[in-house]
Structures are given as C-alpha cells and as structure tokens.
N, C-alpha and C positions, 0 to 999 in steps of 0.2 A: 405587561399590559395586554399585549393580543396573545399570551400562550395557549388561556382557557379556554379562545374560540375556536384553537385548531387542535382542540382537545390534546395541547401539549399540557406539561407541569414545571416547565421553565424555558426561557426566552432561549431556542437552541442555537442563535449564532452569535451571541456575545463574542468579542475581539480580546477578552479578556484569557490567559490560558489558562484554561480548565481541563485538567488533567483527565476529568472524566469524557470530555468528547476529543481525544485523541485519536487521530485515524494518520496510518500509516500506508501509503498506495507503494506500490510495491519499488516506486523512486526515493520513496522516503526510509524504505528496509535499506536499498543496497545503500546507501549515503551513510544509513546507522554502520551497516556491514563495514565500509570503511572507514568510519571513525574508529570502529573496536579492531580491526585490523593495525591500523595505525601504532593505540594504544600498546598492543602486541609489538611493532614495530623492534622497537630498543631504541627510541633517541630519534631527534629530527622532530621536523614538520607536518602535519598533517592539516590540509587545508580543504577547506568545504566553501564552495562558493553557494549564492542563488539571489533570483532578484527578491527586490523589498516585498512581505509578504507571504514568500514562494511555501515557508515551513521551517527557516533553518535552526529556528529557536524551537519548533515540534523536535526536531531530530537531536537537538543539542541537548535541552530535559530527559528524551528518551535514549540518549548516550549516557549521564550523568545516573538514572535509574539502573544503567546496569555494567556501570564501571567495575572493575572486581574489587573485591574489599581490601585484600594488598595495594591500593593504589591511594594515594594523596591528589588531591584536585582543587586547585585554587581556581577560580572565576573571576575574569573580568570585563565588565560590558562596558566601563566607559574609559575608550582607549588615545582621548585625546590628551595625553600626557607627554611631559620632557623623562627622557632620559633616568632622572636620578627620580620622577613621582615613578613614573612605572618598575624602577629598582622597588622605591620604597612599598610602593601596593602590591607586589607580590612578596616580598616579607612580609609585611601585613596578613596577607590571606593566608600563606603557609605558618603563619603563628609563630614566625621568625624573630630571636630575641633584636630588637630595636639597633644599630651600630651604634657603640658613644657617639655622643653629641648630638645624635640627629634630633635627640627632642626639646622643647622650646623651651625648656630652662636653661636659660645663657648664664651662665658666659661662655658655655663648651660650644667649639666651632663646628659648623652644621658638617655632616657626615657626606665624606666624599663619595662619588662615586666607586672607587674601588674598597671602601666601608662596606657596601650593600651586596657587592661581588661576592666578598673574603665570607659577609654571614652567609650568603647563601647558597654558597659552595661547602661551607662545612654541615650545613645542615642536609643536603642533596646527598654528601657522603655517609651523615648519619643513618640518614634514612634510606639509603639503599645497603649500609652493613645490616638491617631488620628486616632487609628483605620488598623495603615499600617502593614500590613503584612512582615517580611522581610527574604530575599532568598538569600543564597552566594552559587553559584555554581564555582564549582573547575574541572576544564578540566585536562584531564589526569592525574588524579589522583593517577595513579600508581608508579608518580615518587615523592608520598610524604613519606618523613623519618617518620618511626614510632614515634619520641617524635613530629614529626608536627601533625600527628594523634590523637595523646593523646590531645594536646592543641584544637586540632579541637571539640573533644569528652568532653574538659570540657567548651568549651562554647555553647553547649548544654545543658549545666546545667543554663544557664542563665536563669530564668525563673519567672513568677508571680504564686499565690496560682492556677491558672486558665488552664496557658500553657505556655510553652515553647516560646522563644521569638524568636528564630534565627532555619530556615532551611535551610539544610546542602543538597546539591545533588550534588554527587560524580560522575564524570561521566571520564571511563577508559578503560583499556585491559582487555583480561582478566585475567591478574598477579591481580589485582586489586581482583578480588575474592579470590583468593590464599593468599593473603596478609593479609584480612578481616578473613579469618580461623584461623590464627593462634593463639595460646592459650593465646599470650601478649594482642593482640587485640579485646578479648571477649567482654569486656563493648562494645567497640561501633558496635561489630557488632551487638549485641543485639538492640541496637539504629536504627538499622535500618528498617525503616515502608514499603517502596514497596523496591522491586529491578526486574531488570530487564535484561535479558542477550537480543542483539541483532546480531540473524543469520545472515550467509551472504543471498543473495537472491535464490529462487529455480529456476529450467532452465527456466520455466514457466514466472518466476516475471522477469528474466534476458531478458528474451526476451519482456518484457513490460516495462520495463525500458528503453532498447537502442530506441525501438518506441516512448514512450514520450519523448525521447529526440531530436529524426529527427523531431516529429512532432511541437516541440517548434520549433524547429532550420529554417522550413521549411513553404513553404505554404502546406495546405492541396492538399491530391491525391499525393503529391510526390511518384515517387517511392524507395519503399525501397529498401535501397544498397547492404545489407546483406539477400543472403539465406538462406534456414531454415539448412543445415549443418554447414555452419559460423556461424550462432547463437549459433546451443548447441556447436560447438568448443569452444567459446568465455566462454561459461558456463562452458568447464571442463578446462581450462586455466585460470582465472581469479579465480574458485572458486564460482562466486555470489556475489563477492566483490566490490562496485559499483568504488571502485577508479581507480579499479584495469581493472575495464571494460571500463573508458574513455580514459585509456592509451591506451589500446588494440586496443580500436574501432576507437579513432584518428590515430593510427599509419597503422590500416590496409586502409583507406580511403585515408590516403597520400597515401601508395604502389599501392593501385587501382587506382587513380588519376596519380601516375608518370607511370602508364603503361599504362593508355588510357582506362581503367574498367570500365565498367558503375557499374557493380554486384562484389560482395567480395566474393570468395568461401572459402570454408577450408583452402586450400593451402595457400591462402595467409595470413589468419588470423593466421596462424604457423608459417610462415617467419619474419610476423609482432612482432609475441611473443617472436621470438628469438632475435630480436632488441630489445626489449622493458625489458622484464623478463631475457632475457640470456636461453644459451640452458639446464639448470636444470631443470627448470619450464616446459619448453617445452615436455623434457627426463618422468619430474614426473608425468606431466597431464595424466589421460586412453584419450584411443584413441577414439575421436567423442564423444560420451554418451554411456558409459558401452561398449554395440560389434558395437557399429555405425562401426569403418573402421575393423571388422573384418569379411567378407563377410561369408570366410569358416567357421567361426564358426557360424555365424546365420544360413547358411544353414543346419549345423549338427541339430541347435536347434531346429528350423522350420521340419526338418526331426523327428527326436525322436517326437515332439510333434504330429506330425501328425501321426506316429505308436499307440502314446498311447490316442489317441482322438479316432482311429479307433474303440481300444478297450473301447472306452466308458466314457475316461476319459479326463477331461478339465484344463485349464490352466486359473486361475485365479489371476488375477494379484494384488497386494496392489499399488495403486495406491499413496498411501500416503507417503509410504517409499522405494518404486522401488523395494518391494521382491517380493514374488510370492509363492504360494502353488499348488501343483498339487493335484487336487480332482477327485474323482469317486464321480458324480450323482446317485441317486437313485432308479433313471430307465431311462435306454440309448436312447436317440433321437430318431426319428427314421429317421432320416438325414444320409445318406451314410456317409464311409470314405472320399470322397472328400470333402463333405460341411463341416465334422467336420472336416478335414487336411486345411482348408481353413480360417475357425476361430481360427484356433488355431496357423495359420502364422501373422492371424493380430494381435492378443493377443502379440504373442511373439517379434514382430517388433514394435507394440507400448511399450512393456517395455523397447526396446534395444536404439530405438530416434526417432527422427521424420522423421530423411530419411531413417529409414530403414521403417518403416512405409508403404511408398508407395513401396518399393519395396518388400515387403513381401505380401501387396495388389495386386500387377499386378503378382508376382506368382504365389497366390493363385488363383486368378482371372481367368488364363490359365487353371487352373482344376476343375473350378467350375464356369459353366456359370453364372449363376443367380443366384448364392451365396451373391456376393455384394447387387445385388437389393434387393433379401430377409431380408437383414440383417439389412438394413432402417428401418425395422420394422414399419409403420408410424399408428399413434393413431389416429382414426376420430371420428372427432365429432359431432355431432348435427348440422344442415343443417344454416349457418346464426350465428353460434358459435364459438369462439378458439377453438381450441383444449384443452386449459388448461380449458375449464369450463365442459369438458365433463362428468370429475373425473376419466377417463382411467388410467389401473396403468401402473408403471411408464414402460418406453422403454428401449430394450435391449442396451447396448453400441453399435458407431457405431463407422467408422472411416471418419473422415473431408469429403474427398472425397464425401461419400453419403452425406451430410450436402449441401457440392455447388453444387451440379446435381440438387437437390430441391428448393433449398433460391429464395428468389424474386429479380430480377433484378429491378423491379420497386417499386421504393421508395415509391414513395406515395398510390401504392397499400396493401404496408408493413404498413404504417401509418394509415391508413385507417384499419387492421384489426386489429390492437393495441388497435384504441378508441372502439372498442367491448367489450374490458375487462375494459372500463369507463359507458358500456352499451349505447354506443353512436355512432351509423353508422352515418358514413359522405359519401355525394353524392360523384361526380365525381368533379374533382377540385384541389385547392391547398390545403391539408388537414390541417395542420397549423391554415391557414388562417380560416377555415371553425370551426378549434376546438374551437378557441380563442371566436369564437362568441357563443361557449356551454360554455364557463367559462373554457377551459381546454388549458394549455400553455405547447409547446412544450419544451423540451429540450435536449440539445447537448452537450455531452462531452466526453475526452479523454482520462478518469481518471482510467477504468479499471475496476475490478470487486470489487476490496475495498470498491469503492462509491457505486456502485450499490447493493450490499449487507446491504451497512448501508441506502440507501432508501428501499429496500424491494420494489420496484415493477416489474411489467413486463416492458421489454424494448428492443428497437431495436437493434441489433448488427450488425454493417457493417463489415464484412469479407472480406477479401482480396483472390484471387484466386491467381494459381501459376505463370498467367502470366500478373497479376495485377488489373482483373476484378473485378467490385464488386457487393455484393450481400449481403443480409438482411434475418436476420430472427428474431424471436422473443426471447427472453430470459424470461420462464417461471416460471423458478427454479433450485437454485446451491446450493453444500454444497459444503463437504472438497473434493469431489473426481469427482465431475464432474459436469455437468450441463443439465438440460432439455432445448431443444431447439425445436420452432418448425416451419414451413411456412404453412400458408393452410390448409389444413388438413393431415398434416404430422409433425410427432414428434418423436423426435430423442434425445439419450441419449449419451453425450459425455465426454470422460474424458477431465478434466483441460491442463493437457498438452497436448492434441490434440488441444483442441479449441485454443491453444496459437500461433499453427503454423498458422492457417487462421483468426486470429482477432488480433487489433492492440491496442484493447481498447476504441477504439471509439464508442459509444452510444448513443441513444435516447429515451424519454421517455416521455409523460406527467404529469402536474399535473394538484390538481385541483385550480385555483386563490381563494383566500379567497372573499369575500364581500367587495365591497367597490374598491379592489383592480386594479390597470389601468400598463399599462409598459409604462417605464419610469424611471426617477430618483426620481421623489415620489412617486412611486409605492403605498408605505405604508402608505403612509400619511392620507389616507381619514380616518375621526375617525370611519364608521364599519368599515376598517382591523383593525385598533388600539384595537379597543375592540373585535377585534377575536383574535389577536395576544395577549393581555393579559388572554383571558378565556383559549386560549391554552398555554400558559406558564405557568398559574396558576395549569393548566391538569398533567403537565410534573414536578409540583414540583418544581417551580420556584416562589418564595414569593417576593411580592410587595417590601418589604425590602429591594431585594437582591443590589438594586443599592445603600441604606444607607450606606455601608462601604467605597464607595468611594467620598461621598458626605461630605462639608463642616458642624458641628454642628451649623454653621448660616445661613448656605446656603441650605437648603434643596435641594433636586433637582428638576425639574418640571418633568411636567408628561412625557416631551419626553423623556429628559433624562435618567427618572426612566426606560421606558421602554424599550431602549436601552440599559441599564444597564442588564434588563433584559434577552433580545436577548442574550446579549455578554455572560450570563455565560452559556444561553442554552448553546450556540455552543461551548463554553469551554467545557461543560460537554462531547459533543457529537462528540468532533475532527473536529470539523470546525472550516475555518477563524474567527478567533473573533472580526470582527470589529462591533459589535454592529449593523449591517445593515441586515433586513432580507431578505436574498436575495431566489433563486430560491430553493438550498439546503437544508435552514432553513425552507421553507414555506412548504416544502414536507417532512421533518420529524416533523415538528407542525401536519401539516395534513395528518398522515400518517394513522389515525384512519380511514378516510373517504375514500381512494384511495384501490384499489386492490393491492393484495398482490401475492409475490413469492411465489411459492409450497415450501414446507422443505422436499426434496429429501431426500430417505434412499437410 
C-alpha cells in the first residue's frame, strides 16, 4: 500500500521470511558458525537459544542452506509431542520404513516404542556405512516434556566403536537454558558440544538492519524514511528484536503514508508503538537512547562535565557497553576551559544518542570556534600515498559531522586513491574500467561491516549526509569500538555508533582476479584459476578428499566436481553462501594473503 510513496517496490518489512531480505549482523554469523561447527562435531547436542523474535529461525534457514551435502536433516518445529509421536515424526521425516503395526489398519498392535528405536538405528547405521551424515533439528525446543528429553538423550547413544550416529541441535527460548540446568537433566546437558545464546541487535546493527531492508525493498539512492531520532526510538521500543522492528517499522510507514510524510520522526514511531505493542511497551521503553528526549538533563550533564574538564578532567566513554568513567590525565592540556567544555559536550551527547550528538556539537560549537575543525585531527601522509601507508598513530575520536566536511563527493576520485593501497595509480577515467585492465575487480555491496571485517581490506564507504548527499571515504581499520577512516590526506577516528548515523552499509572495494580468471558465468573455468583455486584451498586446509564423502563408492567424482566440493566446504567453514561457486567473496578470502590489509586499531 504505502511502498510506491517511499519510492519502494515492496512493502520491506513483512514478518513473513523472505529469503531475499536476509541480513545477518555479525551475532547471527558466529550462532551460524556454531551451528556448522556443531554439525562437524561427531554426535551430541548442539543448542542455540534466543528470545521470541531475536533471528533464530534467520540463522536456522541459513544453517539448512549450507548443510554439506553428505548430510540428512529432518525438521521439526512442532515439538509438543509424547514419546512414541516424536519416535514416529522423525521416522517420518527421515523416510524411515514405518514399524509393523504402527499403521491404522488393525488388527496389528500399535508399534512399541522399542519398534521405532530398532527402525531407526538400523537406518542411522545405514546411512552412515554411505558415508551420510545425519542431523535432527528440533524448533522450539522449550516446549519438550522432560521424559521427550530423556528419549532424545538416549538416542544419542546410538552409536558405532568410531562415533555417534545422530546429531541433535536444539534450537529455543531462553527457558530452554533454564531447563537444560536442571539436576534431572544432567546427562544431557553434558552432551552438549557448542551452545549458543542469541542477543537482540545493538542501536548500531538496528539501524543496519531497517537499511538492508529499504535497500532490498527499494531501488538504490532511495531516500531514507526514518531519521536518525526514529531510528534509536525504534531501538529502545523494539529492544533490537528484529520481529519486533518489522512490526514497528511497517506500522510507522503506514501512519507516515496516511498523513502525507515523506520522513518518520519519533513521534510518530511512538503512536505507531501504541498501536502495535499497546501503551506498556510504550510507558516501559527509556526515552529516545538513555537522555535522548531529556534536554534538561543533558544540559545539567554537558554543564558538570564541562566544570570538571576545566579542571583537567575528561569523560571517557566505553563505547562497548554505554558506561563511562571520569578520568584525571596526567598532565592537563593546555587547551582552555572552552575547548575542553567543548569535548566533553560531544563525548557526553555521543553517549546520550545520536541526536543529541549534534546538538551538543552546535553548543559546543558556539563557545569554541575552531574546536570542531581542530578535533579532525587529520594524519598526512607521504606526498602520492594513503594515508594508511604513512604508519601515523592512530587519530583522536571525531564526531560524523567532521567526517562529511572532508569525504570526497567524487567517486571515482575516492577509487582511484583506494587502488594506491593495491600500489596501483590509475589515470583520469572510469577507474573500474581502467582497474580491471591491472587484474583488479571492483566490488559493491550492502552487507555492512560483518563482511568487510571477514575480507579484511581497505574499502570505500558511501555515507549518507543529513539532507541526503553523498560522500566517500576510505575504511582503513575497525575493531569493537570504532573505526579508522580516512579521504586525502586526512584521517579520522570514529566511534561505531556514530559512523551508523551517516553510513547505510554500502561498500566498495577491490580485488585481485586470480590467473586465468575472465567475468562472466565461467569466470572460473580456465584450468590456471582451477589450479590457483585448488593450490589455495589446499593453503586454507581443505584436502583433495573433501568432496569424497559426498561422492558415490562407484562413482568417484571428477575433478570439477571434486573441486566444488571443495569451494563449498571452504565457504561452509567461513559463513559464506555455500554453493560450491567461487564467486567474488570466496576469491578474496582465498586471496587474501596477496591483497592489503585493514589496520587492527587499539
């Protein structure tokens, strides 16, 4: 109904799972990581909790998409069953011939419990004399009756001199943990090999979330609907609970739509909650992010801090968990009271949210001329160099604002000082174009800093300004609390959730193509990549072998096969799509030896 107005081309937060706006925050990779570890295991439990909502059915489809193909997997999501149905529904699912009697043409007596055992242990043994692996995963597992528990726990005893024949992965609330503690329950909790709790999202990931979802929904450049105040509302109303934020986010798009909105402010994301959640939720939420709507109190804050910054002391914020410790430095600035009442309004307005942010910057701003512009701090480098090659240490924090005064409005000028860190100047041109003919392919994506972390290199970031302009800078180096960023000869240090208010997760970056290698759909095909893609799989610990368990003992596999065999468990190991195809992602973590690398910021 309202997609056309916000120049989407489908309604982008349906509750429904739609495979194509799948987003994975980098809580929902490691939870993947150990599911597929688990699988790896040989036998036992593996258990994944998270509250209602949280993703666990995201992560349990995106397990299921890259199961390895020697494996069998039954499913079962409704686990409120006795004993001998949960016997019966995993013969069922595993295609297990039926025990005499069990089916309703009597007069034959219904099939014991130990009936359903005897078929499913000979079948278990079958199927692991072929090599197959087999996996029964149980959804919502917190509504299983402890003697279903028990039965669960002793067919994990099913087993050969070697291993275990059946894996178990529990996936639930989190009563489910609670449940697992208890003293009746010991054996199996013991049995259990990974476990994993999953968080709701941080304001951070919430707000890269509701973006990959516009940005599925939508063509690119859309403008976005939601300000950065609706955003963190949305975050202390929901929680971080992705279900919990399509309800929200669909409901405030209608109200914006039935009043003629182009943009969602707070207000209405509140109105919306009250329809959607009821007014508890509403009553329970804190207001904005921490003091977001409460002015006079930031002002108290911003005031007291700027008292004790005079005397010498600074506000240092944890950026990790939103607390804060006031310190006395060692030897006092020699920056007046306004420049240090000036830093220590943005310190305190970036831990409060992101709108108060700017408004603690344009206070400060009022009593300290050239406080902003000094606080840029910018690292220069070497004449015809990044900045990242200079080895300057690292830059003081800044806030957004100085990041888009600097960034490069011209793309291909940002491109062009990217392939410097490939040691490769490119003329004047379409730079792309000109890489490609160096062996170096561009790439584009919308995936956030999850990926960009698990390629490890330098990359472009397109930022979004407040009134929708855009602007580029380089991504040099991230960790848990913030990120080096830099344009030209200027470099800038930013916390995480600052960069979230001006970046949508949009990216670019190159690589380098292997030998042989052409674009296309047989990219791979020329036999040198084939023989670089196996020297570097073989590099990564992936044995010629690996594709033997899924192969026939008559049928050996041939060598394409084999080596797509191979691909696919790389990228299983590594949280990529596993379809055996090596595409852009795979070929830049094979060659990631060769490509420059991110700084590891302290």
């Amino acid at each position: 109904m309202y997609a056309p107005f916000f120049g989407l081309s489908k309604e982008p937060f349906s509750i429904a799972p739609d495979p194509r706006f799948l987003f994975m925050s980098d809580m929902h990779r490691e939870a993947l990581a150990h599911l597929l570890y688990g699988v790896s295991g040989g036998g036992g439990f593996v258990l994944l909790t998270g509250e209602i909502g949280a993703g666990k059915t995201t992560v349990c489809r995106a397990f299921l998409d890259q199961v390895p193909a020697h494996c069998a997997v039954a499913y079962i999501f409704n686990p409120k069953l006795t004993v001998v149905e949960l016997l019966q529904t995993i013969c069922e699912e595993f295609g297990v011939d039926t025990p005499p009697g069990s089916a309703s043409a009597a007069p034959a007596p219904p099939a014991s419990l130990k009936d359903y055992v005897d078929a499913l242990n000979r079948y278990l043994l079958a199927a692991h004399a072929a090599g197959c692996h087999t996996v029964l995963i149980i959804d919502e597992a917190q509504s299983l009756a402890p003697d279903v528990l028990e039965q669960l726990r002793l067919l994990t005893n099913l087993e050969t001199a070697e291993k275990k024949l059946l894996q178990i992965v529990l996936i639930g609330q989190p009563e489910l943990r609670d449940m697992l503690a208890r003293p009746d329950l010991e054996q199996l909790a013991q049995r259990v090999i990974a476990r994993y709790h999953l968080p709701a999202l941080s304001a951070a990931e919430t707000g890269q979330y509701i973006q990959h979802r516009l940005a599925v929904a939508g063509p690119a450049g859309a403008r976005e609907p939601f300000d950065a105040r609706a955003l963190a509302r949305i975050h202390a109303l929901t929680g971080g609970v992705p279900r919990r934020i399509n309800l929200l986010c669909d409901r405030a798009l209608l109200g914006a739509y039935a009043h003629g909105q182009p943009r969602v402010n707070a207000a209405m994301v509140d109105k919306a909650a009250g329809e959607v959640f009821g007014p508890a939720r509403l009553a329970a939420a804190p207001a904005g992010r921490g003091l977001g709507r409460r002015p006079a109190v930031i002002g108290a804050l911003v005031g007291g801090l700027a008292l004790l910054a005079a005397a010498g002391w600074v506000w240092r914020a944890d950026l990790l968990g939103g607390a804060g410790v006031i310190a006395r430095p060692v030897a006092a600035g020699a920056a007046g009271a306004a420049g240090a009442a000036s830093a220590a309004g943005r310190a305190a307005a970036s831990a409060a949210s992101p709108g108060a942010l700017a408004a603690a910057s344009a206070v400060a701003g009022a009593g300290s001329g050239a406080g902003a512009a000094s606080a840029a701090a910018p690292a220069d480098g070497p004449a015809g160099k990044p900045a990242a090659l200079a080895g300057d240490a690292s830059p003081a924090l800044v806030e957004p604002a100085a990041v888009l005064a600097s960034a490069w409005r011209d793309e291909a000028a940002a491109w062009r000082d990217l392939a410097l860190h490939w040691k490769l100047t490119l003329p004047q041109g379409e730079p792309c174009e000109q890489a490609l003919a160096e062996g170096l392919v561009c790439y584009r994506a919308a995936s956030g800093l999850g990926v960009l972390r698990q390629v490890a290199r330098p990359a472009l970031l397109q930022l979004r300004g407040p009134a929708g302009e855009t602007a580029y800078v380089k991504l040099l180096g991230v960790d848990a609390t913030g990120a080096t960023l830099a344009a030209g000869d200027k470099r800038w240090r930013v916390p995480l959730p600052a960069l979230a208010s001006i970046w949508r997760g949009e990216f670019a970056t190159y690589w380098r193509a292997p030998p042989g290698w052409r674009p296309g759909p047989d990219a791979t095909d020329a036999p040198a990549t084939q023989a670089w893609l196996q020297q570097r799989l073989a590099a990564a610990g992936v044995p010629a072998s690996a594709a033997a368990a899924g192969a026939s003992a008559n049928a050996p596999p041939s060598g394409a096969v084999q080596l797509r065999e191979q691909v696919r468990t790389f990228q299983v190991a590594n949280g990529l799509q596993a379809d055996g195809r090596a595409g852009p992602l795979t070929l830049m973590l094979l060659g990631r030896a060769d490509e420059p690398s991110l700084l590891q910021d302290r």
